[in-house]
N, C-alpha and C positions, 0 to 999 in steps of 0.2 A: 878461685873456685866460686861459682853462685847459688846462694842458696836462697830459700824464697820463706817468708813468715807469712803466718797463717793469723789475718786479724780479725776477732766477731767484733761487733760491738766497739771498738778502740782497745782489745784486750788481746795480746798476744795469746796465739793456743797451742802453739806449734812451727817446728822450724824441719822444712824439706830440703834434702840434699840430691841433685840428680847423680845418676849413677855415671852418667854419659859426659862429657866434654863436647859432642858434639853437637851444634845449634839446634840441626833438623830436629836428634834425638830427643835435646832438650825440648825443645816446643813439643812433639808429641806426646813425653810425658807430662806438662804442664797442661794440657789439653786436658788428659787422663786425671790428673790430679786434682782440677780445678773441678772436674762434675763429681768425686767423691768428698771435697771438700763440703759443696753444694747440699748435696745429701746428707751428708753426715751435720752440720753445721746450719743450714738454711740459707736461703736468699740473703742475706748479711756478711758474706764475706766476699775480706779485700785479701787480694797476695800481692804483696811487695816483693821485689829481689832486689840483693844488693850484694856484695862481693867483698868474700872474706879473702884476707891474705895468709 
């Protein structure tokens, strides 16, 4: 499963889980997720994903 952390600053804020398995889906909702983090958060954030087992 991949899930993506939400970093401001060097400080974890939050951790996303997509609903999908599938690539396309996932990127679209990463698209989505990236300009409300933006928003919510500022110009200052990183998303990382890495893959829980």
């Amino acid at each position: 499963m991949i899930v993506y952390d939400i970093v401001v600053n060097g400080e974890l804020k939050e951790t996303i889980q997509p609903r999908k398995n599938r690539l396309k889906e996932i990127y679209d909702y990463m698209l989505e997720q990236t300009r409300l983090m933006k928003a919510k958060y500022g110009e200052n954030v990183v998303i990382t994903g890495r893959i829980v087992y």
